[in-house]
C-alpha positions as CSV (number, residue, x, y, z in Angstrom):
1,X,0.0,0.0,0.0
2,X,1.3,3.0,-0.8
3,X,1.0,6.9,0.6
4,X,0.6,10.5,-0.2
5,X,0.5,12.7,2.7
6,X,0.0,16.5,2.3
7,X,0.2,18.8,4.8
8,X,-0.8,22.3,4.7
9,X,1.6,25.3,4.8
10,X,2.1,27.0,8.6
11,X,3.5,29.9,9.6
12,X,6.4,28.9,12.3
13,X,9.2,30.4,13.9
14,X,12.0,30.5,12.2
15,X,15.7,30.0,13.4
16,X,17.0,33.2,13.1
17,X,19.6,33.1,10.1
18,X,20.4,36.0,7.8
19,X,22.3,33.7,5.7
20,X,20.6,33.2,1.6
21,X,19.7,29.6,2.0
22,X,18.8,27.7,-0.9
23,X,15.0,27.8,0.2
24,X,15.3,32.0,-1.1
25,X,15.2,30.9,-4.7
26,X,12.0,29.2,-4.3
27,X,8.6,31.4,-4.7
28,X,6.1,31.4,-1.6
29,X,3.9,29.6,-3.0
30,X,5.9,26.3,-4.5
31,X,4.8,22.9,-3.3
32,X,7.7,21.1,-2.1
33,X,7.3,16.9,-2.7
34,X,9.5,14.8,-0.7
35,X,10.1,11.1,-0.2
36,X,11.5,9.7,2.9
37,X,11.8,12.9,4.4
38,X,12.4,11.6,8.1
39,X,15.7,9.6,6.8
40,X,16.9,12.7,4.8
41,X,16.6,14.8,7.8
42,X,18.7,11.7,9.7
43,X,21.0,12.0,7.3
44,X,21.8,15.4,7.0
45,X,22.0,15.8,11.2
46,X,24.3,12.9,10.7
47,X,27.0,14.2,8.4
48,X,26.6,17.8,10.1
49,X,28.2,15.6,13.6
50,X,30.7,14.2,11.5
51,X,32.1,17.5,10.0
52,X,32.0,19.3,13.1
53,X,33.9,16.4,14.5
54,X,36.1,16.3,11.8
55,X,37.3,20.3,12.2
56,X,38.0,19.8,15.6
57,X,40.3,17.2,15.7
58,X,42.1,18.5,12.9
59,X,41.6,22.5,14.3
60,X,41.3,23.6,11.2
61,X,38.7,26.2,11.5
62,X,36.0,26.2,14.6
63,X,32.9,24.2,14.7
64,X,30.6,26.6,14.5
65,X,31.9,27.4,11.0
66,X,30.5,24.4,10.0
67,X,26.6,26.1,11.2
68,X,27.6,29.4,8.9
69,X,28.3,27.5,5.7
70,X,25.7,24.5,5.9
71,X,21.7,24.5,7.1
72,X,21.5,22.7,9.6
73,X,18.7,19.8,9.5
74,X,16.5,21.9,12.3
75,X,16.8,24.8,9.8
76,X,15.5,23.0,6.9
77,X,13.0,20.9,8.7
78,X,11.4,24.8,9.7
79,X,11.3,26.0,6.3
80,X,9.7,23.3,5.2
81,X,7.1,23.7,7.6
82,X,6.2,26.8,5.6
83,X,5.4,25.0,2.6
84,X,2.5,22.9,1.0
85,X,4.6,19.7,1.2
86,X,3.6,16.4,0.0
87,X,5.8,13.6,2.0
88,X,5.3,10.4,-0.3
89,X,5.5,6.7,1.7
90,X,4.5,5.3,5.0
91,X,6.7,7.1,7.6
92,X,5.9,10.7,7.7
93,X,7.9,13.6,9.1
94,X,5.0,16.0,10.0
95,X,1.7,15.8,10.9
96,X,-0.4,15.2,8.0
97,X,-3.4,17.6,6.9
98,X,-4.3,14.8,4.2
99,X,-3.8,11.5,3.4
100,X,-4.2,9.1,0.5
101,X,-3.9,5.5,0.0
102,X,-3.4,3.6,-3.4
103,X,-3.7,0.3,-3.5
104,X,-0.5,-0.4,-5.8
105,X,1.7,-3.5,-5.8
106,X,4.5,-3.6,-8.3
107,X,4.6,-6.1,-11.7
108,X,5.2,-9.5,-10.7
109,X,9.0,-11.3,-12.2
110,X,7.8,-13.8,-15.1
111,X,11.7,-14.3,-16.2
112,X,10.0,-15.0,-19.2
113,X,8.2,-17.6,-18.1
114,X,5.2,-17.6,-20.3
115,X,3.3,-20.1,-18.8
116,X,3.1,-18.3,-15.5
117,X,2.3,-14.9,-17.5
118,X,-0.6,-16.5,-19.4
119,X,-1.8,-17.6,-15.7
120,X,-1.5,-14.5,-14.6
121,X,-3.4,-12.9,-17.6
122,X,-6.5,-15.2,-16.9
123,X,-6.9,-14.9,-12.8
124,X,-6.7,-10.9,-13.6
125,X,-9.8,-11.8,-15.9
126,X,-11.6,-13.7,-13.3
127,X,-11.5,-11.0,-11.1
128,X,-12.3,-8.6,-13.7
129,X,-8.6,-6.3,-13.6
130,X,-7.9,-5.6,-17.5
131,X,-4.3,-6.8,-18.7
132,X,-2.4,-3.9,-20.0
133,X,1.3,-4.3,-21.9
134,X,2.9,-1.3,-22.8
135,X,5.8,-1.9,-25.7
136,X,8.5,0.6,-27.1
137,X,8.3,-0.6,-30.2
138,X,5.8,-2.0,-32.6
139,X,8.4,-5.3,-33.0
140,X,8.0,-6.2,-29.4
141,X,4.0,-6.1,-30.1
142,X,4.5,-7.8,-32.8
143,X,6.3,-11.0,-31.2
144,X,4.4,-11.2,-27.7
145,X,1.3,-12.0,-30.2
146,X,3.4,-14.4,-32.3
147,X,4.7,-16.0,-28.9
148,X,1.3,-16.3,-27.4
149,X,-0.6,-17.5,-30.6
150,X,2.0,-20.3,-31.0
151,X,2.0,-21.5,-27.3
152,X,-2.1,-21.6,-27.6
153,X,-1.4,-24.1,-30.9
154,X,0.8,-25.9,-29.2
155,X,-1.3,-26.2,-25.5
156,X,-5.0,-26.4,-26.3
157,X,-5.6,-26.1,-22.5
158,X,-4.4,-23.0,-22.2
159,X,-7.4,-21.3,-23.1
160,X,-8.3,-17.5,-23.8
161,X,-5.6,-14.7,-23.4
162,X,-6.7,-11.4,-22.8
163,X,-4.8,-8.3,-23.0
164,X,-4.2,-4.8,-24.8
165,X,-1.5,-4.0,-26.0
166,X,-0.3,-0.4,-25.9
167,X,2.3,1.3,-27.9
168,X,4.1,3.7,-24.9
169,X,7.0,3.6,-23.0
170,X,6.5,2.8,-19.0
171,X,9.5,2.1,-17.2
172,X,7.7,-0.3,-14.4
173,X,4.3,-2.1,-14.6
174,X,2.2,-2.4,-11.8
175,X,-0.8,-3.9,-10.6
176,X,-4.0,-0.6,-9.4
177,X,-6.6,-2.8,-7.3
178,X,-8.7,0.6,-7.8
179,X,-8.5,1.1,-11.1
180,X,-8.9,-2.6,-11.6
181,X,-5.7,-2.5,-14.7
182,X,-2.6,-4.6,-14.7
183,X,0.3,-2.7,-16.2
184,X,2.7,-4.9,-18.0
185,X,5.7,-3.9,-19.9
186,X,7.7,-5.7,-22.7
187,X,11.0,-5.2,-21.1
188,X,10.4,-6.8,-17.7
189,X,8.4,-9.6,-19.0
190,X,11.5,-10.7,-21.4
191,X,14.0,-9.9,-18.6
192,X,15.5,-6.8,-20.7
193,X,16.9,-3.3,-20.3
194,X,15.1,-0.5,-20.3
195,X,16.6,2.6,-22.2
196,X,14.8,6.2,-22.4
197,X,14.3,7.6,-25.4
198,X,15.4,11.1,-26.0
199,X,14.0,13.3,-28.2
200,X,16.0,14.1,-31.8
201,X,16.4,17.4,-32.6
202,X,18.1,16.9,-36.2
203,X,17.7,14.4,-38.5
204,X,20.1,11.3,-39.5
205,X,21.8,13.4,-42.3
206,X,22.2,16.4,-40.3
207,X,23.9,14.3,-38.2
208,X,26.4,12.7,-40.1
209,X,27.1,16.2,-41.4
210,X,28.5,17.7,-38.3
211,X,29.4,14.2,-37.3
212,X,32.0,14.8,-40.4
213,X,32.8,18.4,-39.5
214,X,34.2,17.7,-35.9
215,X,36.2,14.7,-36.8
216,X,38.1,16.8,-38.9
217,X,41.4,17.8,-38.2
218,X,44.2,19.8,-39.2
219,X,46.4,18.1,-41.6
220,X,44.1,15.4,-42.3
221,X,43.8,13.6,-45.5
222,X,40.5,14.4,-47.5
223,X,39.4,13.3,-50.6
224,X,37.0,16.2,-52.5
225,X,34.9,14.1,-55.5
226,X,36.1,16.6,-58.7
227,X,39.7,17.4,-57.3
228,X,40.8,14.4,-55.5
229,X,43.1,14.2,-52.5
230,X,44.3,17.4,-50.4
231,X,45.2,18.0,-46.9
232,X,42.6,19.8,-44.5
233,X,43.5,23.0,-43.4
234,X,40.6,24.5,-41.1
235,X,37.8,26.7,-41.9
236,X,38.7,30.3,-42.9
237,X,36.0,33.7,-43.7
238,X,36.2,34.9,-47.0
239,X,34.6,37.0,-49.1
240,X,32.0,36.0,-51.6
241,X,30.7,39.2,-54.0
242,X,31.2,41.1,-51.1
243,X,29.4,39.2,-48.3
244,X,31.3,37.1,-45.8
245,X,31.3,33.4,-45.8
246,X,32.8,30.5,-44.1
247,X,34.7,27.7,-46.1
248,X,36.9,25.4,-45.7
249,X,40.3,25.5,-46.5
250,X,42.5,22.4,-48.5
251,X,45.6,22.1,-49.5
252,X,46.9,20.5,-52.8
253,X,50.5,19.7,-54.4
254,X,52.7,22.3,-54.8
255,X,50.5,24.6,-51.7
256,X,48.1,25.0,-54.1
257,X,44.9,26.0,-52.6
258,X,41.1,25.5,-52.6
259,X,38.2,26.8,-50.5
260,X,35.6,24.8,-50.6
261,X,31.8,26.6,-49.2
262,X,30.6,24.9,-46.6
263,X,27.2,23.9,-48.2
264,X,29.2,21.9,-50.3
265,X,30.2,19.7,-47.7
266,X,28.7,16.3,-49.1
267,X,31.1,16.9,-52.3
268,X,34.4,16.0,-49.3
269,X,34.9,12.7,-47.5
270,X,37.7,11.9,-45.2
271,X,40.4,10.0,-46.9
272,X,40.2,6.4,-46.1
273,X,43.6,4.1,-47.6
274,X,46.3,1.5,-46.4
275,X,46.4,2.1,-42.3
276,X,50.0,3.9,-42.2
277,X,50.4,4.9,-45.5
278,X,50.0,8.7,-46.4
279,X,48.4,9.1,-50.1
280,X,50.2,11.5,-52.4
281,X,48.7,15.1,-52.9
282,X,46.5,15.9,-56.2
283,X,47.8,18.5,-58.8
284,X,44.8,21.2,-58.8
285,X,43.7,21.3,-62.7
286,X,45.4,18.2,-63.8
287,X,44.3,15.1,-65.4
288,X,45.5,12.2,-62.4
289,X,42.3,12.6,-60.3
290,X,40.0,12.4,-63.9
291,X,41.7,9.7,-65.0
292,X,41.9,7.4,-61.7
293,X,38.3,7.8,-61.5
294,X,37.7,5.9,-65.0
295,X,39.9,3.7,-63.9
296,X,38.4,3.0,-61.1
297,X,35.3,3.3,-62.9
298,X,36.3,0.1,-65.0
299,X,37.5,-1.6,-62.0
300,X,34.2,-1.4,-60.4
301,X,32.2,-2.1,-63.4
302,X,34.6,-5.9,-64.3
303,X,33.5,-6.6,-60.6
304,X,29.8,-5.9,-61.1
305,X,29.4,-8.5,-64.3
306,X,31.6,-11.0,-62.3
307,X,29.1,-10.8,-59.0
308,X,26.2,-10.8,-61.3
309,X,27.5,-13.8,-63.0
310,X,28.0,-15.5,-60.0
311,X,24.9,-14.1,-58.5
312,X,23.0,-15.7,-61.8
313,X,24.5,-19.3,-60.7
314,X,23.7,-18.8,-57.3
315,X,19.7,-18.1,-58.3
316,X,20.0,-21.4,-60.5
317,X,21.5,-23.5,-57.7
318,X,18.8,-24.9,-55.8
319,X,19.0,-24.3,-52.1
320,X,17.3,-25.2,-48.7
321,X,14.7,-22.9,-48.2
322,X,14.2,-22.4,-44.2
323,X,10.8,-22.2,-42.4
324,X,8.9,-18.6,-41.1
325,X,10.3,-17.9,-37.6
326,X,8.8,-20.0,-34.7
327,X,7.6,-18.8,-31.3
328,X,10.7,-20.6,-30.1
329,X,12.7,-17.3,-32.6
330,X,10.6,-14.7,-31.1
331,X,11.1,-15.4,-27.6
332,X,15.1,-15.3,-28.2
333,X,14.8,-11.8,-30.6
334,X,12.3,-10.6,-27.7
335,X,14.8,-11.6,-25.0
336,X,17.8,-9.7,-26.0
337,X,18.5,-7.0,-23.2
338,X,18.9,-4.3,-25.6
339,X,16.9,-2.3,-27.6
340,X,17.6,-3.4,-31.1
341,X,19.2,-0.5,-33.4
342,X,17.5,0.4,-36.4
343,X,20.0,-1.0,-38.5
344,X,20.1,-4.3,-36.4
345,X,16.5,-4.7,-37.1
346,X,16.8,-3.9,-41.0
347,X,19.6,-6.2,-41.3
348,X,17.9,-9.0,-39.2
349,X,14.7,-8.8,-41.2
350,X,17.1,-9.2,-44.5
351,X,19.4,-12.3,-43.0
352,X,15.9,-13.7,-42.1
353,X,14.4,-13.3,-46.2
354,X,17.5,-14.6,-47.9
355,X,17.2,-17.7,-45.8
356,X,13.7,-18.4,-46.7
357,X,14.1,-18.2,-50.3
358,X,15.0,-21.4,-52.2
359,X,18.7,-20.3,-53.6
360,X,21.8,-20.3,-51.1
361,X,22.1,-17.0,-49.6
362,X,25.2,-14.7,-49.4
363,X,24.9,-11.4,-47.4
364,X,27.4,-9.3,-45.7
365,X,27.1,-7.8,-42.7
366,X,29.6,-4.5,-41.9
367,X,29.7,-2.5,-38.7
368,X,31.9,-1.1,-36.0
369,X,33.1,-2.7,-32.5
370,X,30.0,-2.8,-30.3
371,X,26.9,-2.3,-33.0
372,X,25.2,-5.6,-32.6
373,X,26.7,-7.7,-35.3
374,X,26.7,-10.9,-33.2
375,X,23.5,-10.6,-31.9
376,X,22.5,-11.0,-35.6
377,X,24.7,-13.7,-35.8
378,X,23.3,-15.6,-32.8
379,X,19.4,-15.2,-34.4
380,X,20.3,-16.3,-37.8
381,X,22.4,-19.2,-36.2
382,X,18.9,-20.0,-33.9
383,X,16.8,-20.0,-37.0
384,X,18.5,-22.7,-38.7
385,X,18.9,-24.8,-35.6
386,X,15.2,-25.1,-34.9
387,X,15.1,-25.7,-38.6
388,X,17.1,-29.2,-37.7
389,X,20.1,-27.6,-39.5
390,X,24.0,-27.4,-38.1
391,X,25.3,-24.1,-38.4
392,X,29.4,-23.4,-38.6
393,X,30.9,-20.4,-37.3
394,X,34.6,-19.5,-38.5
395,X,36.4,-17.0,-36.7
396,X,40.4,-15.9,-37.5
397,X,41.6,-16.4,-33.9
398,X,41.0,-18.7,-30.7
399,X,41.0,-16.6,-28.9
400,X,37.7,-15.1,-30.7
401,X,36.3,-18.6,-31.2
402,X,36.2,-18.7,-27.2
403,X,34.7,-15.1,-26.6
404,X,31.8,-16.3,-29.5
405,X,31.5,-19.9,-27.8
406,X,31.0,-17.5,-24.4
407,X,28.4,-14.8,-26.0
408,X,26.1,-17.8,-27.9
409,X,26.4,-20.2,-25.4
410,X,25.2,-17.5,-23.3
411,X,22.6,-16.1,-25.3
412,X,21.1,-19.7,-26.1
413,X,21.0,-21.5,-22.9
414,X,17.2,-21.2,-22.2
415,X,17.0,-22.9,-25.6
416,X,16.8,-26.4,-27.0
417,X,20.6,-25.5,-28.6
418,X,23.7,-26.8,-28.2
419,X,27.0,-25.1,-28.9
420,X,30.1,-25.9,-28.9
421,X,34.0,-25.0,-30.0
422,X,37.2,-26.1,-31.3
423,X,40.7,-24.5,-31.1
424,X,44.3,-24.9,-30.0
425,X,43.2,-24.5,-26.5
426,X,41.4,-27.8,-26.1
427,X,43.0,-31.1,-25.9
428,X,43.6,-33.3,-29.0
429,X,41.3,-35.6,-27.3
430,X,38.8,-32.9,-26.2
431,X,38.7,-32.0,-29.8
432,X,38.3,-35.7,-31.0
433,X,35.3,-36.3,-28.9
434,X,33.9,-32.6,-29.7
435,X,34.2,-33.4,-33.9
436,X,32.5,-37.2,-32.9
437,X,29.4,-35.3,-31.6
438,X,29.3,-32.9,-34.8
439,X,29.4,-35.7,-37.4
440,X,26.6,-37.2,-35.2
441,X,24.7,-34.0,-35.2
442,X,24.6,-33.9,-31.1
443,X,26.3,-30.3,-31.8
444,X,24.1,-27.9,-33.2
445,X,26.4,-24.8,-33.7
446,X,30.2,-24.9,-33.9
447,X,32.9,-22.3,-33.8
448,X,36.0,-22.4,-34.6
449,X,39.2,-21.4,-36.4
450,X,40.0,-22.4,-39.9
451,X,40.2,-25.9,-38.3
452,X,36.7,-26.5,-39.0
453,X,37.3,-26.0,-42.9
454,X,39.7,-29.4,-42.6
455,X,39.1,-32.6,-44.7
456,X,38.2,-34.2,-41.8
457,X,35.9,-32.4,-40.5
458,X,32.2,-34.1,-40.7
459,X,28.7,-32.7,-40.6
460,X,25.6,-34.5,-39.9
461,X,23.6,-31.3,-41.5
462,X,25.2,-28.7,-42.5
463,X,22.9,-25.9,-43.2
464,X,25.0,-22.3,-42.3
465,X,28.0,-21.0,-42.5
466,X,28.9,-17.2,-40.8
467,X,32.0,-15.9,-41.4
468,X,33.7,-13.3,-39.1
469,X,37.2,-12.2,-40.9
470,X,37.4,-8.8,-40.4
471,X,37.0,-7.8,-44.1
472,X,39.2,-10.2,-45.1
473,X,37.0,-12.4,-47.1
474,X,35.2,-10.7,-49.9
475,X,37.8,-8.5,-51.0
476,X,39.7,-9.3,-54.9
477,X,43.7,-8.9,-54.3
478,X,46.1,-8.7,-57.1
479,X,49.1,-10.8,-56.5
């Protein structure tokens, strides 16, 4: 049960105190609300002992300094007593004018236990409380449903479900016996965390724009798309038909220079090459940059007809096409304990679609340190698992293969999945009895070095194969 206590504003004696207290820069008529107010007060006569203690023994001023520079707790406790103050919980400081009850208990822990949720769901609808979920997203809505609907199929006992679904965040469901409502949110009931949304005050491209602006530097390389590659030298005013204007400021061979407006900022990129390596300076007004563009041009255009010839095999090549996702796949999507990223659901969504069509799929997936690629990884790897397929996961070092082993082991250990890993670390005999298991499909995912590439390596089923090589597969090289 919880409590509201207001009590009304009266005029008290104050301690006399010409000091300006904090309680100056508040207007006569605020309403001050307060939780736990008795412990506060505790608190703050507490640590006013300690430093007055504290001066002493050292001597480094007198105690009574200690009164001149902090309120005391007496002082505060007064001025509050001036106020409308609402004291919020069951011990209360001062006497109360009013008092209101709620009857509120907090969300029960499901763990995502959906059989105890749907029990749940149905005794609120015997005792007529309405079933409320509030979701952040329309994803999360859209897998509680798919969850529910396949556990139904599955348990014909189970019965009705009731519940409304509401797209809004709420950071903690709870249970209002007035109100007769049952607040549940998606996070808690799939055991995830919760992260506030803040408000965008740009859009995406904006972004990138002045993302670009402040990672420029001084002296760094820049590639501009007519003139090709100059050093960055700052912004710099000039004057354009007489008005002033800011632009940026590059340097080319020989100190040659250009100014570039700033509203042409999309025609420069930051020069990206060989880690290490500094690229030679462009001649402004000569014909290098023109013709290493058609060059390059060619290039890209011998690589296109060779993917689209290879593409046009793959299409012919018939392939295992892999079921829609099961309750079993939105239960581990819904339990991740992050918000999924835009791009992580885009690129999810895709993986998904190539492995449902009939052809063998090939798909890259590119991203920085920390942006999710795994996770993607992990629900790909799921979906052709409960598909009765093995899937192989190379990796360039053990030392990854162990830190991927950890993170899907992890991820999947609620599930019917097992995964497993081979490298230099485990025993030749570890590794014999590990291979065994694969070729008798008792291993459902294995990771690994280039190892698992080896002639002797057997599958039972192979149906997957995720590559993490750090850009180095993919790429044509020119002995």
């Amino acid at each position: 049960m919880n409590h509201i206590t207001i009590m009304p504003n009266v005029q008290t004696k104050l301690l006399e105190d010409s000091r300006t207290s904090f309680f100056d820069f508040i207007p006569a008529d605020s309403v001050i609300w307060t939780k736990d107010l008795s412990s506060s007060i505790d608190y703050l006569s507490l640590n006013l002992d300690k430093a007055r203690t504290y001066v002493e023994e050292n001597k480094t001023y007198s105690s009574s300094k200690i009164d001149e520079i902090f309120d005391s707790a007496e002082f505060i406790s007064e001025k509050l007593g001036t106020k409308m103050t609402v004291e919020l919980g069951k011990r209360h400081y001062f006497s109360s004018g009013e008092e209101f009850s709620f009857s509120i208990s907090p969300q029960p822990s499901f763990n995502k236990n959906f059989d105890l949720l749907i029990k749940n769901f149905q005794q609120n609808h015997i005792q007529n409380i309405k079933n409320l979920i509030f979701a952040d997203s329309s994803k999360q809505v859209e897998r509680l449903y798919a969850i529910f609907e396949d556990l139904a199929k599955k348990n014909s006992s189970i019965g009705k479900i009731e519940f409304t679904t509401l797209l809004l965040s709420l950071h903690e469901g709870f249970l209002d016996n007035d109100l007769k409502i049952a607040c549940y949110t998606d996070h808690q009931i799939f055991d995830r965390y919760h992260r506030f949304r803040l408000k965008k005050n740009y859009s995406r491209n904006e972004a990138l724009t002045i993302k670009e602006i402040q990672s420029l530097k001084p002296g760094d390389y820049v590639t501009h798309i007519d003139h090709g590659v100059g050093r960055f030298a700052g912004l710099e005013m000039i004057m354009v038909n007489d008005k002033p204007q800011e632009a940026i400021r590059l340097i080319y061979k020989d100190n040659d220079i250009l100014y570039v407006s700033i509203h042409s900022l999309h025609r420069i990129a930051k020069y990206t090459g060989k880690e290490g390596t500094a690229p030679s300076l462009h001649k402004l007004g000569s014909t290098a940059w023109a013709t290493l563009k058609q060059k390059t041009k060619k290039k890209v255009k011998d690589i296109a007809k060779d993917l689209i010839a290879l593409y046009a095999r793959r299409k012919a090549t018939k392939g295992f096409a892999f079921n829609l996702d099961t309750y079993l796949q939105n239960e581990l999507e819904a339990s991740f304990i992050y918000e999924d990223t835009p791009d992580q659901v885009k690129s999810t969504r895709d993986v998904k679609k190539d492995m449902e069509r009939e052809y063998p799929m090939d798909r890259l997936i590119c991203g920085d340190v920390g942006f999710g690629k795994t996770e993607i990884a992990v629900r790909a790897a799921f979906k052709a698992v409960t598909d009765g397929k093995q899937v192989a996961v190379l990796v360039p070092t053990t030392i990854l293969a162990l830190q991927h082993y950890n993170t899907f082991r992890d991820r999947l250990k609620e599930f019917p999945c097992t995964v497993d890993y081979i490298n230099r670390f485990k025993s030749a005999a570890k590794q014999k009895e590990t291979l065994e298991r694969l070729a008798k499909g008792k291993v459902d995912i294995i990771i690994g070095t280039h190892r698992i590439l080896s002639k002797d390596i057997k599958f039972s089923d192979l149906g997957l194969m995720i590559i993490d090589e750090e850009q180095k597969f993919g790429v044509g090289r020119r002995n």
